[in-house]
mmCIF file of the N, C-alpha and C atoms, coordinates in Angstrom:
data_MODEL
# 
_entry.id   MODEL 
# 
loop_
_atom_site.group_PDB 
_atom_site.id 
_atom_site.type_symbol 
_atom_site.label_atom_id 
_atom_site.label_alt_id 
_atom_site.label_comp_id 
_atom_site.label_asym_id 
_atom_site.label_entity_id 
_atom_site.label_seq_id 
_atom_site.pdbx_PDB_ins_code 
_atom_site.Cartn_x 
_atom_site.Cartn_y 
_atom_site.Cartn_z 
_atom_site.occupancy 
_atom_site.B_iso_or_equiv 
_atom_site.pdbx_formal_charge 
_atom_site.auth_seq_id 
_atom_site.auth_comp_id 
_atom_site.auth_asym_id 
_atom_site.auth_atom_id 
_atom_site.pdbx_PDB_model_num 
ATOM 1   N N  . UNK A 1 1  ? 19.367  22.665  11.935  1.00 0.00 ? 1  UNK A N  1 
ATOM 2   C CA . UNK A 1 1  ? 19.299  22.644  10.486  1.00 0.00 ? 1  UNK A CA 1 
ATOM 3   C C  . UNK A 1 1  ? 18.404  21.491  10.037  1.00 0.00 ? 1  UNK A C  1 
ATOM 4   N N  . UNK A 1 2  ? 17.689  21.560  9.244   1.00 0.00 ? 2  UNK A N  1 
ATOM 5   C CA . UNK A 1 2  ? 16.760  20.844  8.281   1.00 0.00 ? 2  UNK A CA 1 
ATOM 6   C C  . UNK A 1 2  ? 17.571  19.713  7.559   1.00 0.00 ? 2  UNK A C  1 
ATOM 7   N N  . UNK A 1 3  ? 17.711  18.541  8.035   1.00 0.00 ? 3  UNK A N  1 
ATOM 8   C CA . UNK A 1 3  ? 18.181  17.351  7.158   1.00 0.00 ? 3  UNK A CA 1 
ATOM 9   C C  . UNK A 1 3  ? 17.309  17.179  6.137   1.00 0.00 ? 3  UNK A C  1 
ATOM 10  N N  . UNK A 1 4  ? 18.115  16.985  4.592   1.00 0.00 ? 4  UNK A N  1 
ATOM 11  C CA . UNK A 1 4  ? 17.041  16.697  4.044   1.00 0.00 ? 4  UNK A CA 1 
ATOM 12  C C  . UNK A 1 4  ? 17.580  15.043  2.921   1.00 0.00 ? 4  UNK A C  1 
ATOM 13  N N  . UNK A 1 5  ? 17.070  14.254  2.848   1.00 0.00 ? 5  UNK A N  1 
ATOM 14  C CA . UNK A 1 5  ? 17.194  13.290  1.794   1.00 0.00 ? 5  UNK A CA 1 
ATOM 15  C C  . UNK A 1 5  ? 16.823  12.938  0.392   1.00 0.00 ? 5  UNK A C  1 
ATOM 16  N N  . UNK A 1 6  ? 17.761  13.242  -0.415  1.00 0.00 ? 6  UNK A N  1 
ATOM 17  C CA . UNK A 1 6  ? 17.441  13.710  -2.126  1.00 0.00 ? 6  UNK A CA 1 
ATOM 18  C C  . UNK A 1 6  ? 16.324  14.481  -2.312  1.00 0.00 ? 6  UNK A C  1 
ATOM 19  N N  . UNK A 1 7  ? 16.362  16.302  -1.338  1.00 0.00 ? 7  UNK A N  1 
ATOM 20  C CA . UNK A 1 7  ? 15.530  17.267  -1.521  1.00 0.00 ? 7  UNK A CA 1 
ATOM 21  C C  . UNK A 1 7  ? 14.338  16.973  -0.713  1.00 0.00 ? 7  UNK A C  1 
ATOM 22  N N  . UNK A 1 8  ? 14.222  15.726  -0.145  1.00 0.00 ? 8  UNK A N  1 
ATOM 23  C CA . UNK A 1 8  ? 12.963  16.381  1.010   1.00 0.00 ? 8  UNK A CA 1 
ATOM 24  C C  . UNK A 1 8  ? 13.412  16.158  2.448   1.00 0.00 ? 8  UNK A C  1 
ATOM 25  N N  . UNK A 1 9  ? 12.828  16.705  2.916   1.00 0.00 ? 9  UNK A N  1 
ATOM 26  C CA . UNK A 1 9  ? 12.894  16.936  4.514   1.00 0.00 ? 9  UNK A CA 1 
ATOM 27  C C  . UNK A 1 9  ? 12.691  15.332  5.400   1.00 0.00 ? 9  UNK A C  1 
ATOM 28  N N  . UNK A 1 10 ? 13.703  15.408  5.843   1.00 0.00 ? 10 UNK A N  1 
ATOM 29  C CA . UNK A 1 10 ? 13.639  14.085  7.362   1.00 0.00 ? 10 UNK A CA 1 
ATOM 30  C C  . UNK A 1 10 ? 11.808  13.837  7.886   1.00 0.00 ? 10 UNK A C  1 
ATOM 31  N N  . UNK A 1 11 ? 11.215  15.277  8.105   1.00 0.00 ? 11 UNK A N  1 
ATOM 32  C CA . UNK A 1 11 ? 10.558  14.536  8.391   1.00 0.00 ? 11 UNK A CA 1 
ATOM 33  C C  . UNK A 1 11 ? 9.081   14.669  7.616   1.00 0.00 ? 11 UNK A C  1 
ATOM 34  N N  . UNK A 1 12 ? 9.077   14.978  6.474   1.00 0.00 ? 12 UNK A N  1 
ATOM 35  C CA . UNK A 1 12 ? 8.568   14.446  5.232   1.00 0.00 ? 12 UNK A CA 1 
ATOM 36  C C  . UNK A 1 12 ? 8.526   12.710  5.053   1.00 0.00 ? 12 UNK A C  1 
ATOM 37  N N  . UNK A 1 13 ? 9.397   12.308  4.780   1.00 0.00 ? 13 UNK A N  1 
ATOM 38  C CA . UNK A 1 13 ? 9.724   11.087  5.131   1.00 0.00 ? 13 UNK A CA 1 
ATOM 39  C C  . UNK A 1 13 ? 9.221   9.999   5.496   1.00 0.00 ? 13 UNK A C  1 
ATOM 40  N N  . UNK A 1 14 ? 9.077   10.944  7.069   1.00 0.00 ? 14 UNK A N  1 
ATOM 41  C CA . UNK A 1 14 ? 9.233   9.929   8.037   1.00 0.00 ? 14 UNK A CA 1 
ATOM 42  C C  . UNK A 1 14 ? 7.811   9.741   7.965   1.00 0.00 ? 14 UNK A C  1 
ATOM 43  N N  . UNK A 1 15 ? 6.565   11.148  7.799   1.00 0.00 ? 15 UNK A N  1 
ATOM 44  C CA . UNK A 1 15 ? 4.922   10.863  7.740   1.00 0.00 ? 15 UNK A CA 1 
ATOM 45  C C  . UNK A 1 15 ? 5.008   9.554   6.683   1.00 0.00 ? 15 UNK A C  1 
ATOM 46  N N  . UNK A 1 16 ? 5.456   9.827   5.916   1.00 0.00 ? 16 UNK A N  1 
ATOM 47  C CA . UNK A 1 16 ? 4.878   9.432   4.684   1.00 0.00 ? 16 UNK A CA 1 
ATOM 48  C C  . UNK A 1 16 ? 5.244   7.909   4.944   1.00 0.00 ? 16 UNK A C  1 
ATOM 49  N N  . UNK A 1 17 ? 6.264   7.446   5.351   1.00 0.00 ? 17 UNK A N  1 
ATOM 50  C CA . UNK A 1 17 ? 6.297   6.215   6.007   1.00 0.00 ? 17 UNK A CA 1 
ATOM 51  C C  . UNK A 1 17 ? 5.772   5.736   6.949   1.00 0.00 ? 17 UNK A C  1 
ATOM 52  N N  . UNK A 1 18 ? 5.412   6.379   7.969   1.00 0.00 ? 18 UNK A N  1 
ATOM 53  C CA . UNK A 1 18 ? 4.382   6.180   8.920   1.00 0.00 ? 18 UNK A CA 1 
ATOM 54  C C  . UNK A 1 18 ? 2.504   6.136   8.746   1.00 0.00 ? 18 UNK A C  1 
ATOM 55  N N  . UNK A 1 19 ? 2.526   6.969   7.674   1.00 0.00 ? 19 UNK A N  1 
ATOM 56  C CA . UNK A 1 19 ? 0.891   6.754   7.025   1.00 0.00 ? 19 UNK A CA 1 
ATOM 57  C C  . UNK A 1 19 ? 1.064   5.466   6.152   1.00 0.00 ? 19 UNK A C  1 
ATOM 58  N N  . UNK A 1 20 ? 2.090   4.911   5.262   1.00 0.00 ? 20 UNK A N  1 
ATOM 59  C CA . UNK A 1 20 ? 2.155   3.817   4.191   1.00 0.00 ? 20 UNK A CA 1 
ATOM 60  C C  . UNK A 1 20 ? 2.048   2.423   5.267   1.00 0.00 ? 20 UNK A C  1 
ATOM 61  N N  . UNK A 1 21 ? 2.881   2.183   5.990   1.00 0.00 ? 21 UNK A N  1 
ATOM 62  C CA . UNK A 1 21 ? 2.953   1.377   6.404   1.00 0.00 ? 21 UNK A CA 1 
ATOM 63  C C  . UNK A 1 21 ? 1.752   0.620   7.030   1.00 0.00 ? 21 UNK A C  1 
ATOM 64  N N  . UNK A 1 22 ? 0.809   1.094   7.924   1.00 0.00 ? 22 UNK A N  1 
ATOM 65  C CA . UNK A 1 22 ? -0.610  0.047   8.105   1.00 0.00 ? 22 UNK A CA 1 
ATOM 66  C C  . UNK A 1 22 ? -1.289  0.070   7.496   1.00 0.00 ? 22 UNK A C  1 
ATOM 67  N N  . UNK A 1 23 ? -1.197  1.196   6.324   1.00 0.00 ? 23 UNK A N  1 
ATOM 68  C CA . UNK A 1 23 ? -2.323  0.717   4.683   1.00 0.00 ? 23 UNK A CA 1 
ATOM 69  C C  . UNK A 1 23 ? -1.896  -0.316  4.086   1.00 0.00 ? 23 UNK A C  1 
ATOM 70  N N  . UNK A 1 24 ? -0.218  -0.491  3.588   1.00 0.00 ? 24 UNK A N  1 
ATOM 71  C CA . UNK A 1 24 ? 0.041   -1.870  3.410   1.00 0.00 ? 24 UNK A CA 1 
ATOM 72  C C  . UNK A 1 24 ? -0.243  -3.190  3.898   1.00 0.00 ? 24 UNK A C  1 
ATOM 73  N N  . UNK A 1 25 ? 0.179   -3.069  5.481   1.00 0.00 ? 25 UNK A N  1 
ATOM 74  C CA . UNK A 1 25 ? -0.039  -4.058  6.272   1.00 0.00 ? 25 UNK A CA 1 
ATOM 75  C C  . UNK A 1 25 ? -1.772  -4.948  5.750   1.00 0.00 ? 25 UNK A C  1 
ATOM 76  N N  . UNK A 1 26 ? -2.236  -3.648  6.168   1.00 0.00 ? 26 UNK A N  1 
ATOM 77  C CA . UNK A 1 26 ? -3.886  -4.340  6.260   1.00 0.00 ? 26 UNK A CA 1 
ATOM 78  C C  . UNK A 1 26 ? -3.867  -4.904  4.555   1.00 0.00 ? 26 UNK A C  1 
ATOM 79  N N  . UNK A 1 27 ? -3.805  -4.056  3.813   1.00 0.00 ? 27 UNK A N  1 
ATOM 80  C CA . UNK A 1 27 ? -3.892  -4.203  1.961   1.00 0.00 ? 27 UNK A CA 1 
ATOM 81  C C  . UNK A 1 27 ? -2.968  -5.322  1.824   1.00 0.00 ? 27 UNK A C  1 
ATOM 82  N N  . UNK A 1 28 ? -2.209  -5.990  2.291   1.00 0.00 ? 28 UNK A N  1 
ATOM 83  C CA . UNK A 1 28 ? -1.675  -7.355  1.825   1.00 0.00 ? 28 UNK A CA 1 
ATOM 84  C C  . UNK A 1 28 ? -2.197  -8.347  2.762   1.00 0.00 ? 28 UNK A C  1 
ATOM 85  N N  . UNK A 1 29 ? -2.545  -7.988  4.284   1.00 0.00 ? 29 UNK A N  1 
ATOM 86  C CA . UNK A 1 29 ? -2.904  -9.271  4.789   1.00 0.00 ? 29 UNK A CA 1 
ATOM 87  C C  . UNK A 1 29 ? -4.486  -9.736  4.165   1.00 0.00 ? 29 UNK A C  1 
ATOM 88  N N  . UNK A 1 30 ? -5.442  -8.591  3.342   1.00 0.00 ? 30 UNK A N  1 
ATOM 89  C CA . UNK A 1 30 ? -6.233  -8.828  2.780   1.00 0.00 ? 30 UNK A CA 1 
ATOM 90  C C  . UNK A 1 30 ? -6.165  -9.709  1.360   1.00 0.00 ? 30 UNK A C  1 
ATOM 91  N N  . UNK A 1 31 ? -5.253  -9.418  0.539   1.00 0.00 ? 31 UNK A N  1 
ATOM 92  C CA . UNK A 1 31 ? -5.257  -10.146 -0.452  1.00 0.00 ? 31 UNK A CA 1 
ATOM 93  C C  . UNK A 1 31 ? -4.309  -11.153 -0.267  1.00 0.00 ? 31 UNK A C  1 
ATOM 94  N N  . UNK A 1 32 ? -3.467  -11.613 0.951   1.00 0.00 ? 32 UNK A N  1 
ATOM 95  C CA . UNK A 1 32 ? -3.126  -13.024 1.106   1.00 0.00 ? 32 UNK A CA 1 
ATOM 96  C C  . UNK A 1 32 ? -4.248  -13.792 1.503   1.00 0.00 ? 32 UNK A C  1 
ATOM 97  N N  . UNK A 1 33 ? -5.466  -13.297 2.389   1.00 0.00 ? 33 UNK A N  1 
ATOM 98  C CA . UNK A 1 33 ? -6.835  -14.211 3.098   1.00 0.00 ? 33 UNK A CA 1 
ATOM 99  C C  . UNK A 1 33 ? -7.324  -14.515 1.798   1.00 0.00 ? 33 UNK A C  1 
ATOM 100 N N  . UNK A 1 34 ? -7.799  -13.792 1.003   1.00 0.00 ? 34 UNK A N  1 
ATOM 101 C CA . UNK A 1 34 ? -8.051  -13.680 -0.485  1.00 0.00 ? 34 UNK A CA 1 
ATOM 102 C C  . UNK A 1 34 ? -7.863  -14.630 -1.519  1.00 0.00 ? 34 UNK A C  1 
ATOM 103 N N  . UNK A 1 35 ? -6.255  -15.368 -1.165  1.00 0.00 ? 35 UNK A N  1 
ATOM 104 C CA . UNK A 1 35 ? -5.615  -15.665 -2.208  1.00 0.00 ? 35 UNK A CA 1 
ATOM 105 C C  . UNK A 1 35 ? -5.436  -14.854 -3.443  1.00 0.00 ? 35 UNK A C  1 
ATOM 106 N N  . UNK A 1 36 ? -5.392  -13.701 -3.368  1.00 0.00 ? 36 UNK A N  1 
ATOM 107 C CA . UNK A 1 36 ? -4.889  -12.696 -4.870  1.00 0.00 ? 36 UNK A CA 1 
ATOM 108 C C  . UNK A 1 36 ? -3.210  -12.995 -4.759  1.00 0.00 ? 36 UNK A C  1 
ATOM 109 N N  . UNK A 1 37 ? -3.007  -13.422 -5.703  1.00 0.00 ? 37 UNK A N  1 
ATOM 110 C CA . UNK A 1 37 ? -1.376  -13.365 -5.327  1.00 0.00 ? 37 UNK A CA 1 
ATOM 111 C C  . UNK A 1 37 ? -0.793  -12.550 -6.285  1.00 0.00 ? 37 UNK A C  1 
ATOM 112 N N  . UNK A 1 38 ? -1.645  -12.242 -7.913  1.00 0.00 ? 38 UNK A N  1 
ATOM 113 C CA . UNK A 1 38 ? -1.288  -10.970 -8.440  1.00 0.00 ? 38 UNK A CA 1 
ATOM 114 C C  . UNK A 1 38 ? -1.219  -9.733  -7.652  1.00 0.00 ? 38 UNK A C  1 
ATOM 115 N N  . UNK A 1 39 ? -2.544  -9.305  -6.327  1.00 0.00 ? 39 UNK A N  1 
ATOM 116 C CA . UNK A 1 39 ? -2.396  -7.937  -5.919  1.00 0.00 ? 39 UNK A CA 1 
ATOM 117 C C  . UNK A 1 39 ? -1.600  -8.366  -4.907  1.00 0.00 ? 39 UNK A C  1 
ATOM 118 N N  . UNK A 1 40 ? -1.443  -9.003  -4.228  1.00 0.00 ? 40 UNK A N  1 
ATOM 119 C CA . UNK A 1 40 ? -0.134  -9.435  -3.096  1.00 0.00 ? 40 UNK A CA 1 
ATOM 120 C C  . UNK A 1 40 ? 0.951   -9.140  -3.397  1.00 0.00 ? 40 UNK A C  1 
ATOM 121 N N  . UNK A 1 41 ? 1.500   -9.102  -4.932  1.00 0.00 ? 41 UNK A N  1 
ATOM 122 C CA . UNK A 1 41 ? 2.824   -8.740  -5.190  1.00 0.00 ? 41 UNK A CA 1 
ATOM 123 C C  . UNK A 1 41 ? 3.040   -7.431  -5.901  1.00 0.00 ? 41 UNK A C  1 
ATOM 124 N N  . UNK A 1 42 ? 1.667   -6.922  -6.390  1.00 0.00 ? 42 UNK A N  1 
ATOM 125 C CA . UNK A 1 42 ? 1.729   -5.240  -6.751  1.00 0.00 ? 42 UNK A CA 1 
ATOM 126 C C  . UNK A 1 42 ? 1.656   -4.806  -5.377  1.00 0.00 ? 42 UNK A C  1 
ATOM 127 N N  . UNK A 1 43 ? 0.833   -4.951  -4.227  1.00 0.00 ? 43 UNK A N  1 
ATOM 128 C CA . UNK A 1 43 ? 1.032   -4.212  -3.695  1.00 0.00 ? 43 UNK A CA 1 
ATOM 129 C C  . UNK A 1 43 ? 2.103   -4.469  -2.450  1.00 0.00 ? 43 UNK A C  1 
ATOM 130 N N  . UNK A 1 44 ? 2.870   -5.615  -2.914  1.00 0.00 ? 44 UNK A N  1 
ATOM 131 C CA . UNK A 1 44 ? 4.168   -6.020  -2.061  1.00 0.00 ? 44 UNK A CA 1 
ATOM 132 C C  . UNK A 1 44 ? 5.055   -4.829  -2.579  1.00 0.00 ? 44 UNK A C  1 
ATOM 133 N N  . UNK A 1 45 ? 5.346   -4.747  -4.020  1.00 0.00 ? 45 UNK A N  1 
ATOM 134 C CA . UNK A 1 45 ? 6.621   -4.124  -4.689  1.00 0.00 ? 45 UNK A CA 1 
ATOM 135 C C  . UNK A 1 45 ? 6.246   -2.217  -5.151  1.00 0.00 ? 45 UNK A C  1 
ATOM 136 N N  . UNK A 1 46 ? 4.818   -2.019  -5.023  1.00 0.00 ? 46 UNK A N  1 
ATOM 137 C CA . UNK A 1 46 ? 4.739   -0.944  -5.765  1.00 0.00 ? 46 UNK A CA 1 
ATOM 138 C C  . UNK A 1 46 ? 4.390   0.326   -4.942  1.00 0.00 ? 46 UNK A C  1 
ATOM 139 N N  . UNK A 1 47 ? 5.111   1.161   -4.302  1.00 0.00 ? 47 UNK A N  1 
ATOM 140 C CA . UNK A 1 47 ? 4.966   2.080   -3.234  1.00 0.00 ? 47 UNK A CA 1 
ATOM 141 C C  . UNK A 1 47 ? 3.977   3.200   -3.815  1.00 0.00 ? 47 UNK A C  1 
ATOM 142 N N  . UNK A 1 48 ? 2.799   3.417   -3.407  1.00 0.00 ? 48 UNK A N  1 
ATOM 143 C CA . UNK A 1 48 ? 1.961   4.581   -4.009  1.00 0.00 ? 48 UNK A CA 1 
ATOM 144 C C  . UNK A 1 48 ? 1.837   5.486   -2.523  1.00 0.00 ? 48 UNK A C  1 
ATOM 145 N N  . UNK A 1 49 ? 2.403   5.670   -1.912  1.00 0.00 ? 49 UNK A N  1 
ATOM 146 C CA . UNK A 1 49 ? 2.358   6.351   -0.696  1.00 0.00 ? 49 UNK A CA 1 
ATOM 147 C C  . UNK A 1 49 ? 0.918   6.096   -0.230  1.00 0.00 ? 49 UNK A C  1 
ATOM 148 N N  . UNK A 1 50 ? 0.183   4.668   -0.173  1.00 0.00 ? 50 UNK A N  1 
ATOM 149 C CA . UNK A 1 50 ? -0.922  4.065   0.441   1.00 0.00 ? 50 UNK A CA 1 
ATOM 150 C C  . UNK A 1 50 ? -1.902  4.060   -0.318  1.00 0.00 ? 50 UNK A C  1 
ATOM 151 N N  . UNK A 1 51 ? -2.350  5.017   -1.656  1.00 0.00 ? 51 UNK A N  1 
ATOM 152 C CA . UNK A 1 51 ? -3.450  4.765   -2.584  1.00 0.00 ? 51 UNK A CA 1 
ATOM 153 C C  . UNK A 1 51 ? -3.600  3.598   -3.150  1.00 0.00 ? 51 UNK A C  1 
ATOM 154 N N  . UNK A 1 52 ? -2.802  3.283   -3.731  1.00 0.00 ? 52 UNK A N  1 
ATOM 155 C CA . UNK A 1 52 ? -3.129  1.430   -4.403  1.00 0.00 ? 52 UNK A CA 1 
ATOM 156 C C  . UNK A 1 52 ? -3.615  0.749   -2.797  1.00 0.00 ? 52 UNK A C  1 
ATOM 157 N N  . UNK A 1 53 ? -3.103  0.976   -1.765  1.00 0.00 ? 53 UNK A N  1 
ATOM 158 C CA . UNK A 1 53 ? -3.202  0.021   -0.597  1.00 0.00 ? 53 UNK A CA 1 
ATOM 159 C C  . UNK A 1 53 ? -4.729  0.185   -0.257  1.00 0.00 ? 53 UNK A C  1 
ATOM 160 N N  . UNK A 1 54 ? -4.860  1.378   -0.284  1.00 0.00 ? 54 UNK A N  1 
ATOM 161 C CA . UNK A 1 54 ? -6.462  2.015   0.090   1.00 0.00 ? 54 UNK A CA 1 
ATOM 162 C C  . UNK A 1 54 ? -7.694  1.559   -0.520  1.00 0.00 ? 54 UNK A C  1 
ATOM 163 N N  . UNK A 1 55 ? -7.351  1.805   -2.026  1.00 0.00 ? 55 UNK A N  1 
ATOM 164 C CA . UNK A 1 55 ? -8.207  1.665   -2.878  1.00 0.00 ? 55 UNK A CA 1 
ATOM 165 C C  . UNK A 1 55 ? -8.752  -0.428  -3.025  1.00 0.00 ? 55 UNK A C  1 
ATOM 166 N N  . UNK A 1 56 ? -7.384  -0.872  -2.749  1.00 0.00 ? 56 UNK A N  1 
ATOM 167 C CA . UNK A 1 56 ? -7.259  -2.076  -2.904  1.00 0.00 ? 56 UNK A CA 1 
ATOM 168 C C  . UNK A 1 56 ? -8.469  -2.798  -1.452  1.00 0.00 ? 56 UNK A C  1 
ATOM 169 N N  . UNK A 1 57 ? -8.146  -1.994  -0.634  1.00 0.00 ? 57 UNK A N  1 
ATOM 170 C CA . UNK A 1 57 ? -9.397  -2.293  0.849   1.00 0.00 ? 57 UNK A CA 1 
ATOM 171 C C  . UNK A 1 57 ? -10.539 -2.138  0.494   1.00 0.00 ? 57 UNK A C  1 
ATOM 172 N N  . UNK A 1 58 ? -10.704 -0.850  -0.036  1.00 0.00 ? 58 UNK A N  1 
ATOM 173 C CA . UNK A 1 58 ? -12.236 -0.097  0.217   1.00 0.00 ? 58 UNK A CA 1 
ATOM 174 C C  . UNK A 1 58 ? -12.955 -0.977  -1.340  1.00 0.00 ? 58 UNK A C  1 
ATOM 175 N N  . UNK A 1 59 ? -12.106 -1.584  -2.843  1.00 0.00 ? 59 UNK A N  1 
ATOM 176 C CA . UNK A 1 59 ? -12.954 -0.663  -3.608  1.00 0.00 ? 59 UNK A CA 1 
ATOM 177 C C  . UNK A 1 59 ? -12.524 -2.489  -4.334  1.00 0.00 ? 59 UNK A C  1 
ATOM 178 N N  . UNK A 1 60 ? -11.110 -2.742  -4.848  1.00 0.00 ? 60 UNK A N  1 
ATOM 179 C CA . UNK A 1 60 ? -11.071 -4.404  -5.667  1.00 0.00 ? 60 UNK A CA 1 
ATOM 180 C C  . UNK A 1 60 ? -11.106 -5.506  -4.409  1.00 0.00 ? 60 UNK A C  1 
ATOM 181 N N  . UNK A 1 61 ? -11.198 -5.247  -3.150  1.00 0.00 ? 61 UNK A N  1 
ATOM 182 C CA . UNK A 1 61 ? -11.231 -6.506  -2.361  1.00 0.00 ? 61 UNK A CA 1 
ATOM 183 C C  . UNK A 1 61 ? -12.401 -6.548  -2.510  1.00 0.00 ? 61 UNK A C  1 
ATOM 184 N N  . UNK A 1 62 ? -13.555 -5.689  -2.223  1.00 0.00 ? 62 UNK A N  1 
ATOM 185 C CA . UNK A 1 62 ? -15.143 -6.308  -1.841  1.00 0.00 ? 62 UNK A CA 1 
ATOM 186 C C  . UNK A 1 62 ? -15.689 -6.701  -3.818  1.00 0.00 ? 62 UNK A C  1 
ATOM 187 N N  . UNK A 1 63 ? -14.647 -6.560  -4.812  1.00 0.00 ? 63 UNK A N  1 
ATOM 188 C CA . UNK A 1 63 ? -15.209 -6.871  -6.087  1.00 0.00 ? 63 UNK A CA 1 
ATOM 189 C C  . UNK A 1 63 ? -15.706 -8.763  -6.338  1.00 0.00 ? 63 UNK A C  1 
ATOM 190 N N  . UNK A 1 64 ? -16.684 -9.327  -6.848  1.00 0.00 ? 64 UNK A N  1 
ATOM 191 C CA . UNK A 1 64 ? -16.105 -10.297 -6.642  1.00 0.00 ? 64 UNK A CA 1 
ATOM 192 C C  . UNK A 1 64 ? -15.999 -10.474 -8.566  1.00 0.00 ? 64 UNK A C  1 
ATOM 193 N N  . UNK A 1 65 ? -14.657 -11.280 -8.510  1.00 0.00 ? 65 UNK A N  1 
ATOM 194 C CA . UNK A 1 65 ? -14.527 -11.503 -10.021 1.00 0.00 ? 65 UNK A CA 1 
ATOM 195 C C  . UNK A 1 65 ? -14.579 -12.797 -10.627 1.00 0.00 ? 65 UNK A C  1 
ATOM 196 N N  . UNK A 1 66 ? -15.707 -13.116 -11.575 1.00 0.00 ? 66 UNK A N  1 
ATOM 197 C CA . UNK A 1 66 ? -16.270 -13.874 -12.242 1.00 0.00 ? 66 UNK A CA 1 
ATOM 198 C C  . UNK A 1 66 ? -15.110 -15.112 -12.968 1.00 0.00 ? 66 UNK A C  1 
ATOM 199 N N  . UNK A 1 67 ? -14.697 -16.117 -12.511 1.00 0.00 ? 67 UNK A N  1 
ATOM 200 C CA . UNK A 1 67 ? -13.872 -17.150 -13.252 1.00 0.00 ? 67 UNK A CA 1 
ATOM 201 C C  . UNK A 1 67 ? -14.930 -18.163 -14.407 1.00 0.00 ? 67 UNK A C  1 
ATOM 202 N N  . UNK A 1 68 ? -14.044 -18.296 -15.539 1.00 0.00 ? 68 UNK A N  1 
ATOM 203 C CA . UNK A 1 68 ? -14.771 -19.203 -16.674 1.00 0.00 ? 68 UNK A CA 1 
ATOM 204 C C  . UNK A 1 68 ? -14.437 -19.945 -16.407 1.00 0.00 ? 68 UNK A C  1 
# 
């Protein structure tokens, strides 16, 4: 039988935790080298099933942003 946890499948789940997890990894050890400590803690607390993590690698780490 199909376990499932609040309507999805065990191993639904389990991908989706297994793809999140080294997009995070890499997407925070980048913005701790960084010093971002705003995206360090969005993307500490905010689960996008790896898009914020992704986007955060490929697309606002290489940004560089202008201080007054």
């Amino acid at each position: 039988m199909n376990q499932l946890i609040n309507g999805m499948p065990v191993w639904a789940i389990t991908l989706a935790t297994l793809w999140t997890i080294p997009w995070k990894g890499v997407a925070l050890w980048k913005a701790a080298q960084k010093k971002d400590k705003y995206w360090f803690v969005a993307l500490l607390l905010l689960n996008t099933v790896g898009i914020l993590e992704i986007l955060y690698i490929f697309v606002f780490s290489k940004m560089v942003w202008k201080k007054k």
